[in-house]
C-alpha positions in Angstrom: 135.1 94.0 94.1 136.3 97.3 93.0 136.9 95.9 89.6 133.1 96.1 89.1 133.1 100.0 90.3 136.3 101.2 89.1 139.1 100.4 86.9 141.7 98.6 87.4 145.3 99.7 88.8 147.5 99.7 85.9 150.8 96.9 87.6 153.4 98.2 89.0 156.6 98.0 86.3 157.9 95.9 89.0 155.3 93.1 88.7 154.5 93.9 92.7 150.9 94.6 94.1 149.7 98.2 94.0 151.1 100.5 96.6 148.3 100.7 99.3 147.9 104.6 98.7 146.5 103.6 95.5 143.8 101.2 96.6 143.1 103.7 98.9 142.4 106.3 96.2 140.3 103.8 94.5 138.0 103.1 97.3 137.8 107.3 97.2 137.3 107.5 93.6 134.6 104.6 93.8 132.5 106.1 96.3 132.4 109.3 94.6 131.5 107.8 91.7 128.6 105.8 93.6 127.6 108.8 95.2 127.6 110.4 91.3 125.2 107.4 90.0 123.0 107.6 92.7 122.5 111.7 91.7 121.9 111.1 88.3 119.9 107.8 88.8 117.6 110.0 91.6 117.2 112.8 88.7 116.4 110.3 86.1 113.5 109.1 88.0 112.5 112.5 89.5 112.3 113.7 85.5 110.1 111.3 84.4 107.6 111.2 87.2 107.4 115.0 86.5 107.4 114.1 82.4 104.3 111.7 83.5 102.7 114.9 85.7 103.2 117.1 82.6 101.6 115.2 80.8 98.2 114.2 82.5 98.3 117.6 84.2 100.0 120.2 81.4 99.0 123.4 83.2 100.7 122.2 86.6 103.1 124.7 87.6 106.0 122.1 87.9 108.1 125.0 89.7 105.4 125.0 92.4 106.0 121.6 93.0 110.1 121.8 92.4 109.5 124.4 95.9 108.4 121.1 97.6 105.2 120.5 100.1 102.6 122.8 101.0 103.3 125.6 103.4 101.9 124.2 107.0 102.3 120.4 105.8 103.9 118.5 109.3 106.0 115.8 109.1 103.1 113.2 110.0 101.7 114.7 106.6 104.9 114.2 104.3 104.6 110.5 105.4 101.3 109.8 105.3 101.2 111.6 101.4 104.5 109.7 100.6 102.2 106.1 102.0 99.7 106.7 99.7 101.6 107.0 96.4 104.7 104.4 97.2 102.5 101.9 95.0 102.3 104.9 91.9 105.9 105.9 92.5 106.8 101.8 92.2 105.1 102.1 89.2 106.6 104.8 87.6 109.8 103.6 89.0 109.7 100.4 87.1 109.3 102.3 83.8 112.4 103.9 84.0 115.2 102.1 81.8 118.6 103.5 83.8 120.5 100.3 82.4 119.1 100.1 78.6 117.4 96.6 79.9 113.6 97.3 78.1 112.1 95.0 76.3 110.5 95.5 73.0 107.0 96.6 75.0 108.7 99.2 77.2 108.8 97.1 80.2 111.9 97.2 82.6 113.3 93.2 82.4 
């Protein structure tokens, strides 16, 4: 499994299995590195919702929005706004190439 998140252990010059330190730092190194992916995946997605907002809206003060909800918004609020654009956000999300999988008419495959 960690072959597919990580590379691999170079052998020991012994021929024996990697000292268990080292898978140890692997699982480390793997995790940050999923954590890393998920950060640039999350701002990948975040950009081009806000490219899309730009352009249907191009005098929308983007650093208004960066600042997050409205002042006096409750919780109740954030989810009921977050409800009603899930189906626009999965939208969006699905035009977002983060593995270079688009086919010739833009569409995620």
């Amino acid at each position: 499994m960690l072959d597919c998140v990580d590379l691999e252990v170079a052998p020991l010059p012994d021929g024996g299995p990697p000292r268990p330190n080292t898978i140890i730092d692997r699982y480390k190194a793997a995790w940050e590195n999923f954590k890393s992916f998920n950060r640039d995946t999350t701002i990948t997605a975040i950009t081009h919702a806000l490219a899309v907002v730009r352009s249907q809206y191009p005098v929308v003060d983007l650093q208004v929005i960066g600042a997050g909800f409205a002042r006096g918004t409750g919780a109740t609020e954030h989810q009921q706004l977050e409800d009603e654009v899930e189906d626009a956000a999965k939208k969006l999300a699905g035009d977002v190439d983060l593995f270079g999988e688009m086919d010739g008419d833009g569409e995620a495959q």
